[in-house]
N, C-alpha and C positions, 0 to 999 in steps of 0.2 A: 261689649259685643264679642273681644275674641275669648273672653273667659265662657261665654254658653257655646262658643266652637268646640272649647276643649273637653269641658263636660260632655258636650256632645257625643263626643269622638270617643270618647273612654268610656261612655258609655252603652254605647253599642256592642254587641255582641259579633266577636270574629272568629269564623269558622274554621276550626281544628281540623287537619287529616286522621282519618281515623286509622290505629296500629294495626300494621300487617299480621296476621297471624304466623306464626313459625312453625316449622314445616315438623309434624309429628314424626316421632321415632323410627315410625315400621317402614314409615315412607324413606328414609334416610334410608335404613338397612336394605330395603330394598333397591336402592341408587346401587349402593355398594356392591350387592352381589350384581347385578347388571354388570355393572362396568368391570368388575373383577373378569364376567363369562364372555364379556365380548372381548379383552384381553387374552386370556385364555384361547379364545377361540380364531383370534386374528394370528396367536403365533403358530399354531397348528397351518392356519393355511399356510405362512409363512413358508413353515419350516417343509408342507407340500411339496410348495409353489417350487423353491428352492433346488431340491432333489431331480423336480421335472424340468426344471428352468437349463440348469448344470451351471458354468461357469460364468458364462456370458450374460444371463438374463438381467432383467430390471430390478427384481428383486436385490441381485446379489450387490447392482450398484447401490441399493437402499440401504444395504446390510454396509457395503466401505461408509456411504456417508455417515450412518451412526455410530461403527466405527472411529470415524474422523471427529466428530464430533463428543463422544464420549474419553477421548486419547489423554485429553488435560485432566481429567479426574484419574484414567488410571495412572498418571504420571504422581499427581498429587498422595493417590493412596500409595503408589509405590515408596514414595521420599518420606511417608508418614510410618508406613510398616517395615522400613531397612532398618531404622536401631535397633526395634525390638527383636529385626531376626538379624540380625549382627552381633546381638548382647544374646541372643541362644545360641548360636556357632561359636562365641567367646569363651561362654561358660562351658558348652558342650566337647571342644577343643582344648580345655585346660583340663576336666577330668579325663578324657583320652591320653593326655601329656605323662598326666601323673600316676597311669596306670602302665602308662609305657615305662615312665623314669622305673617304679617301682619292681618291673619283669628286668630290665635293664640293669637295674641294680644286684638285685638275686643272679641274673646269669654272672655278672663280672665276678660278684662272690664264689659261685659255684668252679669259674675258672680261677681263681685264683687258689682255690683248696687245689685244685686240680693241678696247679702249677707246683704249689710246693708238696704234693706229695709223687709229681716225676720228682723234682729236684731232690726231695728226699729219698727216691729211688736210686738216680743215679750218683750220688756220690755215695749209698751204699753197697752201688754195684762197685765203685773205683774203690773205696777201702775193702773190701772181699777177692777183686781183682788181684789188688796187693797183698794180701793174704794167702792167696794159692802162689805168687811170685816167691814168698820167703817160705812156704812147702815146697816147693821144687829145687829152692837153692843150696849151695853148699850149707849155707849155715845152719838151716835145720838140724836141731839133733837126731840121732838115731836113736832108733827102737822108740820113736814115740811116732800116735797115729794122733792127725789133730781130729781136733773138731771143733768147727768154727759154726759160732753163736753170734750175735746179738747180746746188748744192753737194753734190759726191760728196766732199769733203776739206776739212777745216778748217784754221786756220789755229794754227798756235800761239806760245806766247810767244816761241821764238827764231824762229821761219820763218813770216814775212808772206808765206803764199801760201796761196792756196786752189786746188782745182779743180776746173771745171765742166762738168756733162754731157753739152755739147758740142762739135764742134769743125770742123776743116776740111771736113766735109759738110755743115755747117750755113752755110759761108760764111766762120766765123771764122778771123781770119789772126793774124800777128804783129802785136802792138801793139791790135789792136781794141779802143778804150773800154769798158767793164766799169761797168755803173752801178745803181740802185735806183732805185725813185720817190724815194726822201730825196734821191740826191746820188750823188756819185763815188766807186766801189770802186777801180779802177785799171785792169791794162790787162793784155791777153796776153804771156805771155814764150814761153810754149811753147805747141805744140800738133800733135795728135793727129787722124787721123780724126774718134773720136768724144768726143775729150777735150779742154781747153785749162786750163795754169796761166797763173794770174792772179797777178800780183804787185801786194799792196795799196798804198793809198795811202801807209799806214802804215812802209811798207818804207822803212830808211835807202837805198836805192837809185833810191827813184822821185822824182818831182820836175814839177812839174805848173804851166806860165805860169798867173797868175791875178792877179783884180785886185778892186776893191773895189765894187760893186755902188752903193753911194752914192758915193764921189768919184773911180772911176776907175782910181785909184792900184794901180799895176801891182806884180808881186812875183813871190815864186817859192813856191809852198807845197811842204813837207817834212817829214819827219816832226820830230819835236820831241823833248825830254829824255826824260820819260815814256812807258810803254805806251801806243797810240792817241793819244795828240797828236801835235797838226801845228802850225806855226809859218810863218807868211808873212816871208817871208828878201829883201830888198835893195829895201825900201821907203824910199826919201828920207827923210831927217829936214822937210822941209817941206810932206809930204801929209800930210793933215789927215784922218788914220785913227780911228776912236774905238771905244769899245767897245758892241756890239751891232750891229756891220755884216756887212753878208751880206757873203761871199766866192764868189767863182763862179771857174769855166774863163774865161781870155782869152781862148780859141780864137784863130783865125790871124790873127796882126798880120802877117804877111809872105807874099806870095806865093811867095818864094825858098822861106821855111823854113817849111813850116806844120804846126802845130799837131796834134800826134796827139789832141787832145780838141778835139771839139767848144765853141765860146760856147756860157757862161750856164748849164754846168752845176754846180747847187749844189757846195758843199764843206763850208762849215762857218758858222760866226757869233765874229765874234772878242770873246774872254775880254777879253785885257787889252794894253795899249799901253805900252811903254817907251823910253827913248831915255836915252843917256848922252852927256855934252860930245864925248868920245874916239871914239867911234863911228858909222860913216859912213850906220847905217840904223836904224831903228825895231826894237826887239824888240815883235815883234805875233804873239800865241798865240792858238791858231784851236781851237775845239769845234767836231770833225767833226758832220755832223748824221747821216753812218750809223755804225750799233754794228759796229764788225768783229767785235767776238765774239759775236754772235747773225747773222751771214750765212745766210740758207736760201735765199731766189731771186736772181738775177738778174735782167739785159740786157744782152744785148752788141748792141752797134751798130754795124752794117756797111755802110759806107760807098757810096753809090750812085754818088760821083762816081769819075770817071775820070782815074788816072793821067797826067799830061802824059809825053810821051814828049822823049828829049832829042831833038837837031838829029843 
């Protein structure tokens, strides 16, 4: 009996709900634009309403509650959008940095040429200063007129010569005395319109009459063993040379032969005095008193007197 229940029952026919249809396309699109125009058209009054309303109205309290309401999202997209615009103020402030560093850098260069050429101004003003002090003083020789140049060329360890920025427009000739307020530089070899080489005292080639300031004692000064030493050469074993004597120019012992340097221009102070049984003159070493390795101005000294002409 319960086995034709069950048959029964299973075989019976139970009724399905039949599927809804789904709601066609144009009908969708047309929801859409609806609800888009009545959006549209609700903020219009809105924004009416508002203007006519002014501060006070209902609207405006609508406008704070969705305010109020919408506050946590703008909070959220603020916390979400700060690194990205923190990491563009970052990067944006580092290439500013380094446009600065770079204008900052160029200025401090720009002063810095700008420093060392005062500073090379002014201590060419202070050696020229002292340049007009030893033209105005006693020791200046007479009948010479200077003229004071500059070093466009230095001198270096194999080549005792310098050269200075001026020359045969200025007066200077072959041989013109070359000096400083200290003492004796040398003399012209060459020369040029506006140029003249000076061959140093220093040069194993030059050679200069001179004599001893305290006893007289006549010599030849030359250069010496060492860089910038000089040595007074064919002093008698019986003048009584010492150490701490000024050395000067002879200038012209001879009317026949005279003297391409000027008398009494310094040279140096002598070191040390020696003398051997064997040997016919005084070994006497002279401290120039000018630095040839710091040369910046001169004087050249151009002679006023007059050529004797021959018979």
């Amino acid at each position: 009996m319960p086995r034709n229940r069950v048959s029964a029952v299973l075989g019976s026919s139970v009724p399905r709900p039949r599927p809804q249809p789904f709601p066609s396309r144009s009908r969708s699109t047309l929801r859409r634009r609806a609800v888009v125009g009545v959006l549209v058209l609700l903020s219009l009054v809105l924004i009416t309403i508002s203007f006519r309303a002014g501060s006070g109205g209902a609207v405006h309290r609508v406008e704070g509650a969705g305010a109020t309401v919408l506050r946590p999202f703008e909070v959220a997209a603020e916390r979400v959008a700060r690194p990205f615009r923190d990491g563009y103020g970052y990067f944006a402030s580092l290439v500013h940095v380094k446009r600065e560093n770079s204008r900052l850098k160029q200025q401090v260069n720009d002063l810095r040429q700008k420093e060392l050429l005062g500073q090379s101004a002014l201590e060419q003003n202070r050696v020229l200063r002292s340049q007009l002090k030893f033209i105005d003083s006693p020791r200046f020789p007479v009948d010479y007129t200077p003229v004071n140049t500059r070093i466009i060329s230095w001198a270096s360890e194999f080549v005792q010569q310098v050269v200075i920025a001026a020359g045969s427009d200025s007066g200077i000739k072959q041989d013109t005395p070359i000096v400083t307020n200290y003492g004796l530089v040398g003399r012209v070899t060459d020369v040029t319109g506006s140029a003249a080489q000076v061959t140093l005292l220093t040069d194993e080639n030059s050679a200069v009459p001179a004599l001893d300031q305290t006893t007289s004692a006549n010599g030849l000064v030359r250069h010496g063993q060492g860089q910038g030493s000089l040595v007074l050469d064919f002093v008698r074993k019986e003048a009584n040379v010492k150490e701490g004597d000024v050395i000067v120019t002879a200038g012209t012992q001879s009317k026949q032969y005279p003297s391409l340097f000027p008398g009494g221009i310094p040279i140096g102070v002598v070191t040390h005095v020696g003398q051997s049984d064997t040997a016919l003159y005084k070994q006497i070493q002279i401290d120039p008193y000018v630095d040839f390795s710091a040369l910046d101005a001169v004087t050249a000294l151009i002679t006023n007197k007059r050529t004797p002409k021959g018979p």
